[in-house]
Backbone as CSV, one residue per row, in Angstrom:
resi,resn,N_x,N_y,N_z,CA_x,CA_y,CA_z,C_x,C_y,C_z
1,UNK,45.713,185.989,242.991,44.762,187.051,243.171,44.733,187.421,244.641
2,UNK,44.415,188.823,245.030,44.814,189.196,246.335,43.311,189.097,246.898
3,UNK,43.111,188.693,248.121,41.730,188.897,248.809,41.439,190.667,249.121
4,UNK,40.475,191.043,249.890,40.104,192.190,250.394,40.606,192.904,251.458
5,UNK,41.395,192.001,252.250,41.822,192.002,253.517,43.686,192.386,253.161
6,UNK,43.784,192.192,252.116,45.638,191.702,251.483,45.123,193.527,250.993
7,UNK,44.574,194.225,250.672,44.476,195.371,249.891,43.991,196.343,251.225
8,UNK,43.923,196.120,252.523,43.881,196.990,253.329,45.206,197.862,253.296
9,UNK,45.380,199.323,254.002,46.314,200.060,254.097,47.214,199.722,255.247
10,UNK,46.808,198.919,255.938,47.713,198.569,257.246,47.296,196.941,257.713
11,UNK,48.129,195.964,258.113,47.864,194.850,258.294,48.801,194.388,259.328
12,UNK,48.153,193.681,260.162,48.817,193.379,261.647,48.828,191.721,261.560
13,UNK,49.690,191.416,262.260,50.219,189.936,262.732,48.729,189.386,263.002
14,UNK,48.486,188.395,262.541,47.121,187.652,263.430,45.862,188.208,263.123
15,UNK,45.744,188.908,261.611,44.598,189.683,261.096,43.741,188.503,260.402
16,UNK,44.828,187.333,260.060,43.765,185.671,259.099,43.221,185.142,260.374
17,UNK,43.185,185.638,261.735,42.692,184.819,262.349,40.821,184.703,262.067
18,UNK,40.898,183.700,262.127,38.980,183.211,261.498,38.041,183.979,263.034
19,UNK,38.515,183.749,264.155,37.483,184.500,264.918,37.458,185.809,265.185
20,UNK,38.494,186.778,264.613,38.154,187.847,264.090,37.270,188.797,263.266
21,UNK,37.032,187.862,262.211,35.841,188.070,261.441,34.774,188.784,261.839
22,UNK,34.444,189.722,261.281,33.109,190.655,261.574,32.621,191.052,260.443
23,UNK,33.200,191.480,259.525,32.445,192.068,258.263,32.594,191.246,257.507
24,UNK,32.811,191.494,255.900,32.844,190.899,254.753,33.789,189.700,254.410
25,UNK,33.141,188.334,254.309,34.260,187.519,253.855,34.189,187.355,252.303
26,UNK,35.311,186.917,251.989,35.401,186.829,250.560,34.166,185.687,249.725
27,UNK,33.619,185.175,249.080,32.698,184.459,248.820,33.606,183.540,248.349
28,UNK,33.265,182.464,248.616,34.215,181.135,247.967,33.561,180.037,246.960
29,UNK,34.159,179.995,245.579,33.554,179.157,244.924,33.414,177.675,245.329
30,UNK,31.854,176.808,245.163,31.463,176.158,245.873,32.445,174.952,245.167
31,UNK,32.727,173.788,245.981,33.364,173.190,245.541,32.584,171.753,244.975
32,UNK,32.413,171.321,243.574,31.632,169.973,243.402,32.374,169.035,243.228
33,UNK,31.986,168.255,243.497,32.493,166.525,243.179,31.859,166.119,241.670
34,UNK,32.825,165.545,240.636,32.653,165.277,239.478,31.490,164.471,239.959
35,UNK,30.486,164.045,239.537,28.974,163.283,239.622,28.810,162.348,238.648
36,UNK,29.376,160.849,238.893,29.008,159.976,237.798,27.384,159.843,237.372
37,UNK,26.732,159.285,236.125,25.936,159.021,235.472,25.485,158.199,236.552
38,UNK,23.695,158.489,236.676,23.105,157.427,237.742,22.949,156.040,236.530
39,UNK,22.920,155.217,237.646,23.471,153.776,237.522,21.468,153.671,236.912
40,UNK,21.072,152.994,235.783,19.952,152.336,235.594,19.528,151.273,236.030
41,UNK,18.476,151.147,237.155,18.298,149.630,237.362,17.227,148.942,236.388
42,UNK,17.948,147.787,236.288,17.129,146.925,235.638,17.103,145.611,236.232
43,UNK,15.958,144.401,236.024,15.533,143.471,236.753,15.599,142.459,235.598
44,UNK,15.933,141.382,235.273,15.673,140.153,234.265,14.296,139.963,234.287
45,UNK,13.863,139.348,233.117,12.200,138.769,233.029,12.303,137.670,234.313
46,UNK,10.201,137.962,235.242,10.580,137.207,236.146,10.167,138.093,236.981
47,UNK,10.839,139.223,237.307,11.640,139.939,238.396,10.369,140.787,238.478
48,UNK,10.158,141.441,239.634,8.847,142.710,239.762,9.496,143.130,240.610
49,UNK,9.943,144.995,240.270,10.279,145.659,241.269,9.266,146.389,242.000
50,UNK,9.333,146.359,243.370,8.078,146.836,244.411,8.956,148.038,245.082
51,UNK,8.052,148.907,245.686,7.922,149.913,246.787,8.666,150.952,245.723
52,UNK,9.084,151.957,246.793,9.288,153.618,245.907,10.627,153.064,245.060
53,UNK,9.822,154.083,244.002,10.605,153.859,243.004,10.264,152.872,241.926
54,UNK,9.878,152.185,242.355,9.581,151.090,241.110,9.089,150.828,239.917
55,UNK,8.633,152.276,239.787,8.229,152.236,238.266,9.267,153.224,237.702
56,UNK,10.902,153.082,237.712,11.787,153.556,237.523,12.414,152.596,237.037
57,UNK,12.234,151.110,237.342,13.011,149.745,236.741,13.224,149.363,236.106
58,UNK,13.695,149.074,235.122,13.216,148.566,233.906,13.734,146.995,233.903
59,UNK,13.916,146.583,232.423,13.951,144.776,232.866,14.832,144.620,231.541
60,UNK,15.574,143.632,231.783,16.263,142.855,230.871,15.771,141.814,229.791
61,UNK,16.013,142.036,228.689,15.369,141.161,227.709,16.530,140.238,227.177
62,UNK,15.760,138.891,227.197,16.484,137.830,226.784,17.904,137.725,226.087
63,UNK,17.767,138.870,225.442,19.027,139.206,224.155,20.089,139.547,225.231
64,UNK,19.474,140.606,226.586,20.417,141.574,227.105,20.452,142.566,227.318
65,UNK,18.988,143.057,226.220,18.998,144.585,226.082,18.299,145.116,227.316
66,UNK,18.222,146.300,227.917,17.700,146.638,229.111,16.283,147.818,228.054
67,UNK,15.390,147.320,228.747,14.240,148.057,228.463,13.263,148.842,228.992
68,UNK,13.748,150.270,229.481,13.381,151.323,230.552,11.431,151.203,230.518
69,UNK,11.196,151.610,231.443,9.515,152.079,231.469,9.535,153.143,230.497
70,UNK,8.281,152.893,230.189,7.589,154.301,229.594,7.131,155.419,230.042
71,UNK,7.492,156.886,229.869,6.332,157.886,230.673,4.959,157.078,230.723
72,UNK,4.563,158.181,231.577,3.072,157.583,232.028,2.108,158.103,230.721
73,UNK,1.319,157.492,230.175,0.627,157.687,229.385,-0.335,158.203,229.455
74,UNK,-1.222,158.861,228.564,-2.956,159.782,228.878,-3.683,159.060,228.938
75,UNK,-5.135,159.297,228.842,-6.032,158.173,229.007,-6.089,158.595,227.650
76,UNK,-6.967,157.061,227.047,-7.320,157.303,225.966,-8.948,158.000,225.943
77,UNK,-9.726,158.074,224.564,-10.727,159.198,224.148,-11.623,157.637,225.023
78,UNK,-11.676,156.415,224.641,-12.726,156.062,225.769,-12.857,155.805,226.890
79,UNK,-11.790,155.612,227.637,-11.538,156.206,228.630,-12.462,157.185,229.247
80,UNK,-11.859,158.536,228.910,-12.479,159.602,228.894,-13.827,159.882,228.591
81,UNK,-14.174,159.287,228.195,-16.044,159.346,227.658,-16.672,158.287,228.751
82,UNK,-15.610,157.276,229.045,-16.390,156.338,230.153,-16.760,157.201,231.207
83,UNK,-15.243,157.865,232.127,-15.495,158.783,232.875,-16.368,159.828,232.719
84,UNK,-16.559,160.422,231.985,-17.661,161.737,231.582,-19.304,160.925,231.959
85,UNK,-19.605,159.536,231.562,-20.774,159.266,231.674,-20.568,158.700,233.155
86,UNK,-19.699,158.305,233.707,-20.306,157.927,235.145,-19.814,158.926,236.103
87,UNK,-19.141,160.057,235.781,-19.364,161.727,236.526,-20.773,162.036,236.391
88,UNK,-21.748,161.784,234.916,-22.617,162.030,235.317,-24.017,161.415,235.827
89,UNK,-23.381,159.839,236.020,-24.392,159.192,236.555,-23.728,159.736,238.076
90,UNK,-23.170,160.154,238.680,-22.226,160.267,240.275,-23.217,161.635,240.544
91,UNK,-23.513,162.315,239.400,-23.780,163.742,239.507,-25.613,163.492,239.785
92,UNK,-26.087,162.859,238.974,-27.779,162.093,238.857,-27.627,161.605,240.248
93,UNK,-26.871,160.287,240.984,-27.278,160.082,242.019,-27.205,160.852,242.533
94,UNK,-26.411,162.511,242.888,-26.498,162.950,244.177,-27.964,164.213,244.356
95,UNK,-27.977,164.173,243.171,-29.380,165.024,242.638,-30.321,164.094,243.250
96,UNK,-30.553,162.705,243.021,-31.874,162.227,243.628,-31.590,161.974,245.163
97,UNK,-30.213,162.120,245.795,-30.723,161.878,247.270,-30.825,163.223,247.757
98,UNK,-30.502,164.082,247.379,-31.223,165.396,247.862,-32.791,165.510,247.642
99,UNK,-33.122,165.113,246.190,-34.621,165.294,245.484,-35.775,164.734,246.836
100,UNK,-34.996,162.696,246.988,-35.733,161.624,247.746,-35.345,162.017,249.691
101,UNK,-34.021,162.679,249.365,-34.162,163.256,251.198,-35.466,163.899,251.585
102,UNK,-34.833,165.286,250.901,-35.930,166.475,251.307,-37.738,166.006,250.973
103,UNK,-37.538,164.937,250.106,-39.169,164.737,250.482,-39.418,164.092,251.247
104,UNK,-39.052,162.651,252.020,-39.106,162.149,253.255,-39.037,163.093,254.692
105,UNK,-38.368,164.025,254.049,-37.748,164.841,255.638,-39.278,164.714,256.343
106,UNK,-40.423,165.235,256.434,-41.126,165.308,257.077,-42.041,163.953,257.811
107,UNK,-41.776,163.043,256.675,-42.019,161.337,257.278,-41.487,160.824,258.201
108,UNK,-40.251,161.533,257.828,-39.381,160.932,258.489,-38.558,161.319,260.006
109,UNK,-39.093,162.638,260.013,-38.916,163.037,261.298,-39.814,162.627,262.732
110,UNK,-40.410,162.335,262.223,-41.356,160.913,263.025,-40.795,160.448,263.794
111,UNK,-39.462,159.663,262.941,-38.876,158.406,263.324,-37.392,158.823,264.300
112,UNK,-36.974,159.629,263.677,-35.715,160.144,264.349,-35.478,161.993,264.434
113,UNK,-34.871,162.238,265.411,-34.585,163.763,265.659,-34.365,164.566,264.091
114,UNK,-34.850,165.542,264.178,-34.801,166.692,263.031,-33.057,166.739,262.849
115,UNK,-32.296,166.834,263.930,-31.084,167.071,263.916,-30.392,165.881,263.336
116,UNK,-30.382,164.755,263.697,-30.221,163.173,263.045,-30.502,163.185,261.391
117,UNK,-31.521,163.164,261.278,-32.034,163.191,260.196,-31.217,164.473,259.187
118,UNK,-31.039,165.374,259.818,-30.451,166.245,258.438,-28.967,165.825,258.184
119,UNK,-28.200,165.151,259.745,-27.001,165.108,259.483,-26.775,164.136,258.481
120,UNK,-27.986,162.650,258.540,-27.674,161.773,257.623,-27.902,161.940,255.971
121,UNK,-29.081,163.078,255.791,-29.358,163.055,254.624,-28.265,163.822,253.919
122,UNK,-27.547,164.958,254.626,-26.082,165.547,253.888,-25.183,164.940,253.599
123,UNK,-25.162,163.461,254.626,-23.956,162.566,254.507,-24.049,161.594,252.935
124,UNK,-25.445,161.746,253.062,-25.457,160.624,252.204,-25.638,161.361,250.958
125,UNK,-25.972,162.494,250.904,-26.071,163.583,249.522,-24.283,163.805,248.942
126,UNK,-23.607,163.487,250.093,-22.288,164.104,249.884,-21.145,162.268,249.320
127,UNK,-22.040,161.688,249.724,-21.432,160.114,249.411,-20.715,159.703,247.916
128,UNK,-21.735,160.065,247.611,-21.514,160.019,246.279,-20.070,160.931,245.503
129,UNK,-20.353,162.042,245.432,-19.023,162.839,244.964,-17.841,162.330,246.103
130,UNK,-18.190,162.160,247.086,-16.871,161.858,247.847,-15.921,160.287,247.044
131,UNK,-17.172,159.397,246.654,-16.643,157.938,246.028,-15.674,158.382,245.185
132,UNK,-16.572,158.918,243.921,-15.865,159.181,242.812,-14.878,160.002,242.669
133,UNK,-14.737,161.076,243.360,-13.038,162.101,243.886,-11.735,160.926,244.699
134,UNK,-12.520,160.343,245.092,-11.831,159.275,246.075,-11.287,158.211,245.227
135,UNK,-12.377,157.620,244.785,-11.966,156.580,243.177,-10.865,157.463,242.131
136,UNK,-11.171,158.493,241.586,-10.076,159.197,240.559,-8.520,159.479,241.090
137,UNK,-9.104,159.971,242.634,-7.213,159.908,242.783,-6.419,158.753,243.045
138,UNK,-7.041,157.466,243.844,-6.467,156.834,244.110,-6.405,155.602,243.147
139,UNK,-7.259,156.014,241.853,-6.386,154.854,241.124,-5.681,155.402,239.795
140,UNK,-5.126,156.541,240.308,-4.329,157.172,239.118,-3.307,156.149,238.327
141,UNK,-2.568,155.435,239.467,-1.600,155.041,238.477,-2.093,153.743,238.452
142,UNK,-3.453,152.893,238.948,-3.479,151.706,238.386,-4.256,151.660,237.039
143,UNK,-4.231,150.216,236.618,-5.206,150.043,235.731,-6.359,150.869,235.040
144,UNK,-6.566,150.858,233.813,-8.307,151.610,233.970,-9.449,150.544,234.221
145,UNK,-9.283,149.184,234.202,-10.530,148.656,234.151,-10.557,148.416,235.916
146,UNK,-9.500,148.902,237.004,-9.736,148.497,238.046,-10.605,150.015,238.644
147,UNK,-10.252,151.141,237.631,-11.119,152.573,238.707,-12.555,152.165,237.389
148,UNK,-12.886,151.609,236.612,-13.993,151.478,236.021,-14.856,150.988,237.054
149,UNK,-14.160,149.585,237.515,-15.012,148.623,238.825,-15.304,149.449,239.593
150,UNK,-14.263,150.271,240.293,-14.469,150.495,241.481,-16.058,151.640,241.297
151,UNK,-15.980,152.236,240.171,-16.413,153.198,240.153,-18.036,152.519,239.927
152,UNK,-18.152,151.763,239.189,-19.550,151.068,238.609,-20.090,150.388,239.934
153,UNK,-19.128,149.815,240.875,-19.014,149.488,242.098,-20.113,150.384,243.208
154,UNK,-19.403,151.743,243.018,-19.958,152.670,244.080,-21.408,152.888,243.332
155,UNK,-21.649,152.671,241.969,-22.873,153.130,241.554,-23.909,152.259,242.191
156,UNK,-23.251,150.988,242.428,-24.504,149.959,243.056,-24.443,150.095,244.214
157,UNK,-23.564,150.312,244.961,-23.961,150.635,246.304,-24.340,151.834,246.548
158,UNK,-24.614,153.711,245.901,-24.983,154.631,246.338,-26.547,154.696,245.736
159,UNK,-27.217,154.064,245.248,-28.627,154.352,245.068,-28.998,154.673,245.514
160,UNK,-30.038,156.155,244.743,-30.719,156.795,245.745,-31.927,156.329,246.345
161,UNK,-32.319,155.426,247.128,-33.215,154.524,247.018,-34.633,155.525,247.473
162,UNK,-34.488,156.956,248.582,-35.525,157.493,248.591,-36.558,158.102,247.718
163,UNK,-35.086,158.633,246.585,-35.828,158.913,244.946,-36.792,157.878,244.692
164,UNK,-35.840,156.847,243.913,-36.631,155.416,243.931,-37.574,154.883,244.358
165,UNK,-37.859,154.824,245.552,-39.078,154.719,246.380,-40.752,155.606,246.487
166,UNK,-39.832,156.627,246.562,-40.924,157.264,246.905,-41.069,158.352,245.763
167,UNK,-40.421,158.381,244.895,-40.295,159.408,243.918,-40.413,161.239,244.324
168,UNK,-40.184,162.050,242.941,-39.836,163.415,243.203,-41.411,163.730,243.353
169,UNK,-42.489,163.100,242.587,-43.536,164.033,242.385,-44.713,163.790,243.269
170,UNK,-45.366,162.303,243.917,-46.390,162.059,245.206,-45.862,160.357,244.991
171,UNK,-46.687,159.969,245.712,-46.485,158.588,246.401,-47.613,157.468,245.845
């Protein structure tokens, strides 16, 4: 097959030279390397593969047979209902430290600057959703009974204790 340059009307000695080039080169089909089948790793019972990648491993069974991971699986329906009730206990606490802030605010400005005081009561209004966004992503791929803890976890430590104390309606 003739290139573009072979079909000009006139052609001079030293026209293939490559730093000549200014206009159109011919497009060249890309060239691949045949690509063997990636190699499967697998580990014998025993064996725990760590760092990236590792839930790509699979393991050898006694017989020989190699036995890949599974996709990642959904949560199941209780699961899901666990989470739904402590989104909305996450959602209740942050309702009462706003409720138990804003009624202290004026007690409590007594004690520390107006400016102090609002920065802490946002921090601590915002504590809560921050746990539980914080808890959901980072234990995506572990366990569920370890983001259950963590999560039942943050419930005992975010109490709204000003609610609690002093309640929404008088003292």
């Amino acid at each position: 097959m003739s290139t573009p340059r072979d079909d000009d009307a006139l052609s001079w000695d030293g026209d293939d030279d490559p730093t000549l080039e200014v206009g159109h080169r011919p497009a060249a089909e890309p060239v691949t390397a045949p690509t063997a089948a990636p190699e499967l790793a697998a580990l014998p019972d025993g064996f725990t593969a760590v760092g990236k990648g590792s839930a790509t491993v699979g393991h050898i069974d006694a017989d020989g047979t190699v036995t890949m991971p599974d996709a990642p699986t959904q949560m199941s329906n209780a699961m899901l209902v666990t989470l739904g009730i402590l989104a909305g206990a996450y959602l209740l606490f942050t309702i009462g430290w706003i409720i138990g802030g804003l009624r202290l605010q004026g007690t409590a400005e007594f004690l520390v600057s107006p400016v102090g005081y609002a920065a802490a009561l946002w921090l601590a209004v915002a504590a809560a959703p921050v746990w539980f966004l914080t808890v959901f992503v980072l234990t995506r791929a572990a366990k569920a009974w370890v983001r259950v803890l963590l999560l039942v976890g943050g419930l005992a430590l975010l109490v709204p204790w000003p609610f609690i104390l002093v309640g929404a309606v008088g003292r």
